[in-house]
Backbone bond lengths (Angstrom), bond angles and torsions (degrees), N, CA, C in turn:
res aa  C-N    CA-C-N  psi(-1)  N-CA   C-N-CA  omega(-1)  CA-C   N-CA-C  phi
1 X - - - 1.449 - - 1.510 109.66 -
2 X 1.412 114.56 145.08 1.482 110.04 175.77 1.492 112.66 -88.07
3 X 1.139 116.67 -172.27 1.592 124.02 -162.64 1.381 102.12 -64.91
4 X 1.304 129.30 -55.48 1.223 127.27 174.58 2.137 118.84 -95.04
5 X 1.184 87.71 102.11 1.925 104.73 172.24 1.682 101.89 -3.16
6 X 1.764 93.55 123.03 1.443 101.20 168.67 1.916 111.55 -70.71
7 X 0.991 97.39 157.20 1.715 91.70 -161.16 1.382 101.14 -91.00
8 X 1.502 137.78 -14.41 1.170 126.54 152.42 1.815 110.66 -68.62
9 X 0.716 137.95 -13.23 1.730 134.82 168.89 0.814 107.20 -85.20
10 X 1.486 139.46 -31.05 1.456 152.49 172.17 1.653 107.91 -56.94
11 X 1.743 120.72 -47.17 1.055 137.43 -170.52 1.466 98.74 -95.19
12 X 1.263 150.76 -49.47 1.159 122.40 154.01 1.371 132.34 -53.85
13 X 0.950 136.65 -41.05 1.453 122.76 172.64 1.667 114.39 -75.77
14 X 1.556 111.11 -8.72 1.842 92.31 163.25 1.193 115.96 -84.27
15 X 1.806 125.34 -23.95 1.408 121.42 174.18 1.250 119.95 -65.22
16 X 1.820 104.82 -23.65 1.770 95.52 178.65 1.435 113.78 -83.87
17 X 1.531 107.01 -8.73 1.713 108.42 176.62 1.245 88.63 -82.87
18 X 1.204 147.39 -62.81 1.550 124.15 -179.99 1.163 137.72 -28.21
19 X 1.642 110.83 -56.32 1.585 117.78 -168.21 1.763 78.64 -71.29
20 X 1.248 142.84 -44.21 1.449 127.90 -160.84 1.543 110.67 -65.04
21 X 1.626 120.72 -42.22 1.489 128.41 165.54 1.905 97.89 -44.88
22 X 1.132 107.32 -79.87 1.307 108.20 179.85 1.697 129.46 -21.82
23 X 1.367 100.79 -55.59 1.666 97.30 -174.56 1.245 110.15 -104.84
24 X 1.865 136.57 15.54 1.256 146.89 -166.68 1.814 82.34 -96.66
25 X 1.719 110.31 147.61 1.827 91.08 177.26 1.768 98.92 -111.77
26 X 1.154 94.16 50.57 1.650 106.35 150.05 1.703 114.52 -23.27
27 X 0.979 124.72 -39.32 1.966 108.90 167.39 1.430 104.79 -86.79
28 X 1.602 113.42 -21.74 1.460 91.89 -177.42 1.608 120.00 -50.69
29 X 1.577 107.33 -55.33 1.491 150.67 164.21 1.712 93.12 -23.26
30 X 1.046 113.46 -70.70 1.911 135.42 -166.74 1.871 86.01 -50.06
31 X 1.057 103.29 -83.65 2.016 112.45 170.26 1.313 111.02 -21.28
32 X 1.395 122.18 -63.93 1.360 110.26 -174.44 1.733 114.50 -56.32
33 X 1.129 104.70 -44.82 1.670 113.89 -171.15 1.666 92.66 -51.33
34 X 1.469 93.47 -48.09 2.255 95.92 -161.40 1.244 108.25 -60.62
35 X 1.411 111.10 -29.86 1.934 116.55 -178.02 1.205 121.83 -59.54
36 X 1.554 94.86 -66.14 1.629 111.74 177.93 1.274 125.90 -87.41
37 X 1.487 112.73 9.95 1.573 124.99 153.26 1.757 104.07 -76.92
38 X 1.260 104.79 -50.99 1.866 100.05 177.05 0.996 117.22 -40.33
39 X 1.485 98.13 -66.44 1.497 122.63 -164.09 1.484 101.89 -55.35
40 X 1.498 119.02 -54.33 1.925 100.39 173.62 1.778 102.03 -60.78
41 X 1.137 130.95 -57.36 1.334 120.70 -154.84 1.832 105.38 -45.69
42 X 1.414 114.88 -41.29 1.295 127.02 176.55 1.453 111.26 -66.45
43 X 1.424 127.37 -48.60 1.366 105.19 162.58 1.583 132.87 -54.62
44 X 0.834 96.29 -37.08 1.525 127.46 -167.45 2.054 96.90 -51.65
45 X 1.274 95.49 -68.85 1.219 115.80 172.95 1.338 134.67 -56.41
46 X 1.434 101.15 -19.06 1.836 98.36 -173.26 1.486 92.65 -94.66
47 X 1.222 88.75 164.48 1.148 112.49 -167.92 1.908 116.48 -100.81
48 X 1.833 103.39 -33.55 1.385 114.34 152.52 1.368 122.45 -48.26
49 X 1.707 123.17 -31.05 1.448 96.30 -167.68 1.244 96.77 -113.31
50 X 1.609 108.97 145.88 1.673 136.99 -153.34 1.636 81.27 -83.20
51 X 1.597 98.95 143.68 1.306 122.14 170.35 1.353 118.33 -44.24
52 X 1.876 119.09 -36.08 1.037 101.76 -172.13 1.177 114.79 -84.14
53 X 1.306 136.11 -9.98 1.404 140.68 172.85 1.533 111.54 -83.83
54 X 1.303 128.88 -9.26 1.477 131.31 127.23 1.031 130.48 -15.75
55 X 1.736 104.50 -74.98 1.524 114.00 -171.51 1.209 100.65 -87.18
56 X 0.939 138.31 -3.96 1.713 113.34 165.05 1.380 113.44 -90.23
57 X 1.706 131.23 -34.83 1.366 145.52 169.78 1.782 115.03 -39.10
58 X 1.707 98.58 -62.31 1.160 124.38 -159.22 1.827 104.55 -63.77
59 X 0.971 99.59 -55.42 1.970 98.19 -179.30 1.818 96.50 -41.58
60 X 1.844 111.96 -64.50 1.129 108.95 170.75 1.343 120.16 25.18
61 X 1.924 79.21 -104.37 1.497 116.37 -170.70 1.565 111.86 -55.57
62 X 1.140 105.38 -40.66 1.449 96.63 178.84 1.450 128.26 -89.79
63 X 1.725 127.44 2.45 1.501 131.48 137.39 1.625 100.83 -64.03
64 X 1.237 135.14 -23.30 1.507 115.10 -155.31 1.818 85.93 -89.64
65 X 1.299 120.47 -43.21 1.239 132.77 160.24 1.630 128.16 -11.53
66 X 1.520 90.75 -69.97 1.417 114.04 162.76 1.223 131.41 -44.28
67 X 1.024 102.09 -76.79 1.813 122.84 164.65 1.210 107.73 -44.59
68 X 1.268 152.80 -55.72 1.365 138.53 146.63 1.368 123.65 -26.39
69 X 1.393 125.65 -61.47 1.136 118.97 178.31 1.489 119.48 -91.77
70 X 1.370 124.17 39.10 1.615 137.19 168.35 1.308 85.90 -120.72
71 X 1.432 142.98 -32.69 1.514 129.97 164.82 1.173 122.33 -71.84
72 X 1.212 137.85 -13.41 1.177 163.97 144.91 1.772 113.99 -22.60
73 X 1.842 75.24 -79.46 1.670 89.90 162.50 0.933 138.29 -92.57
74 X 1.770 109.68 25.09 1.649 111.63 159.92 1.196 109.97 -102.76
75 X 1.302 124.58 -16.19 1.455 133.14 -160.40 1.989 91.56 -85.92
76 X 1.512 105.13 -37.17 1.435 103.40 179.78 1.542 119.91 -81.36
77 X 1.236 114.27 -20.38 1.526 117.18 159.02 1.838 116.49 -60.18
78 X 1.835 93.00 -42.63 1.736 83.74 -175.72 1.438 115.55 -77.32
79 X 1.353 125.57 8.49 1.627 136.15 -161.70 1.643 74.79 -99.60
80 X 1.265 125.19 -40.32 1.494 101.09 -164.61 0.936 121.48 -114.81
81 X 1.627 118.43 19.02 1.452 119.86 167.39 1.630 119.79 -65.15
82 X 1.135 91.44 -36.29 1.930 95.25 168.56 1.767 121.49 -42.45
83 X 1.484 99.39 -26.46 1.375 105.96 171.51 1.257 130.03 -105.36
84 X 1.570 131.93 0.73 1.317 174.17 -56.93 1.533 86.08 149.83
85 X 1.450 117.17 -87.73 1.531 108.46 -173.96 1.693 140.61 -50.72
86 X 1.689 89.79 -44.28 1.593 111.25 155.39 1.550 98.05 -49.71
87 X 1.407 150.73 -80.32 1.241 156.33 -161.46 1.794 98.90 -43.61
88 X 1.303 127.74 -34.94 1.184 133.71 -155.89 1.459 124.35 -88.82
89 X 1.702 94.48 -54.40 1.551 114.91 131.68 1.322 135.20 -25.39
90 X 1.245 130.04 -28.83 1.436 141.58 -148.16 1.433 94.80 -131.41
91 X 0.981 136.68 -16.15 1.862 151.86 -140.07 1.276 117.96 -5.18
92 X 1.453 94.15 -37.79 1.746 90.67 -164.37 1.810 91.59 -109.30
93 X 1.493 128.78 30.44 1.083 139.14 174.24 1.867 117.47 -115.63
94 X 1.679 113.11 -1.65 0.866 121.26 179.99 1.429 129.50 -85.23
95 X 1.639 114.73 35.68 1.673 98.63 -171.90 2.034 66.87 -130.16
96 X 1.505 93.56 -31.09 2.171 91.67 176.24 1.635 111.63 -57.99
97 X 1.443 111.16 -35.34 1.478 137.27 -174.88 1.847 87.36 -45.60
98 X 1.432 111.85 -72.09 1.425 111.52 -173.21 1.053 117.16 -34.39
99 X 2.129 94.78 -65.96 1.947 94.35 -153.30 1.307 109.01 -81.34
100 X 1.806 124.99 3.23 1.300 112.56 151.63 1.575 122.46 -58.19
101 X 1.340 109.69 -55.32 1.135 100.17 162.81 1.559 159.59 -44.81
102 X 1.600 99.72 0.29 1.641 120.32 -149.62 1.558 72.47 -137.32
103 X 1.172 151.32 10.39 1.548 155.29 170.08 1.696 112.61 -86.39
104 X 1.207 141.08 89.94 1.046 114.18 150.91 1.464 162.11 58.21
105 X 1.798 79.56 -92.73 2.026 104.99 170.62 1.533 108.80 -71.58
106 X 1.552 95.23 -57.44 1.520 88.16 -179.53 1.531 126.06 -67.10
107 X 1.651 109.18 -19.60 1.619 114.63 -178.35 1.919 94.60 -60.10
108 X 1.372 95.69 -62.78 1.708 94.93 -178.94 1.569 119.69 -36.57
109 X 1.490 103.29 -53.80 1.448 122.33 177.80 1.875 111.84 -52.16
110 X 0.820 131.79 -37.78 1.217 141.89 171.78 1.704 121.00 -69.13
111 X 1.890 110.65 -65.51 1.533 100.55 144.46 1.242 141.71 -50.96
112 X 1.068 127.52 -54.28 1.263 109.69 143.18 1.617 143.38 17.07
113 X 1.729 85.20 -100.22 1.690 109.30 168.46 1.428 102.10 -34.67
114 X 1.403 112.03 -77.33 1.209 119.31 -174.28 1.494 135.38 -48.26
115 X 0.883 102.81 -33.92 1.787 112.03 160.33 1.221 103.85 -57.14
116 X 1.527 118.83 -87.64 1.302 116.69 171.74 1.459 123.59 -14.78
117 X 1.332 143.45 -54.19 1.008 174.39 -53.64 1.689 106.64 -168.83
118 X 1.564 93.90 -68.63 1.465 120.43 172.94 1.550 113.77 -62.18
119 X 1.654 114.28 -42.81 0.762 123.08 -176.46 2.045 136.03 -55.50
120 X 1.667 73.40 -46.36 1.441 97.71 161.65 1.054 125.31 -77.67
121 X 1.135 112.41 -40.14 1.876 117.77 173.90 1.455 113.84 -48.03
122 X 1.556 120.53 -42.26 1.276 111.64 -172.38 1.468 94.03 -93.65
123 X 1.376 165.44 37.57 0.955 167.76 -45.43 1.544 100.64 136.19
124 X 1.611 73.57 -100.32 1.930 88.38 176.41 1.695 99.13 -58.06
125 X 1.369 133.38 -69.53 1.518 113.67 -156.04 1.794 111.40 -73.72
């Protein structure tokens, strides 16, 4: 690969971050956080439920919390392994792999694709 990403490698690895955005259940993930963020803020807040049923509730919600948002950030690691592998492929092209990425052309070049991409996808299905 040359210094700057061939633009078909560029376009395969944003479609596979797509179909991966796509079938990852990223709102499920988003839901859990919104639930059991209420649900503590509402315990938290009333005034009916006794402190000690607090501290046993409250950790709860906030491991269930967690665990949502460590899936979060696995689901966003696997969106970018597609660009990770291209980088890997290339080996001694992976510190260029970044600051292409942190460029502009290719940021555009990438939305883009993906719009396009998205666009059509729900299209045809």
């Amino acid at each position: 690969m040359r210094g700057d990403l061939h633009l078909g490698a560029l376009m395969i690895a944003t479609l596979v971050a797509c179909e991966i955005i796509v079938r990852l259940p990223f709102n499920k993930a988003l839901l859990q956080i919104s639930n059991y963020t209420i649900k503590a803020t509402s315990v938290l807040s009333s005034e009916r439920i006794s402190d000690n049923w607090k501290e046993k509730v409250l950790p709860l919600y906030a491991r269930k919390i967690c665990n949502a948002s460590l899936m979060i950030f696995v689901f966003i690691l696997a969106c970018l392994s597609p660009f990770a592998i291209i980088g890997l492929l290339a080996a001694d092209e992976l510190s260029r792999l970044f600051d292409s990425l942190a460029s502009i052309k290719v940021s555009f070049s990438i939305t883009l694709i993906a719009i396009v991409y998205i666009f059509f996808r729900r299209k045809l299905m």
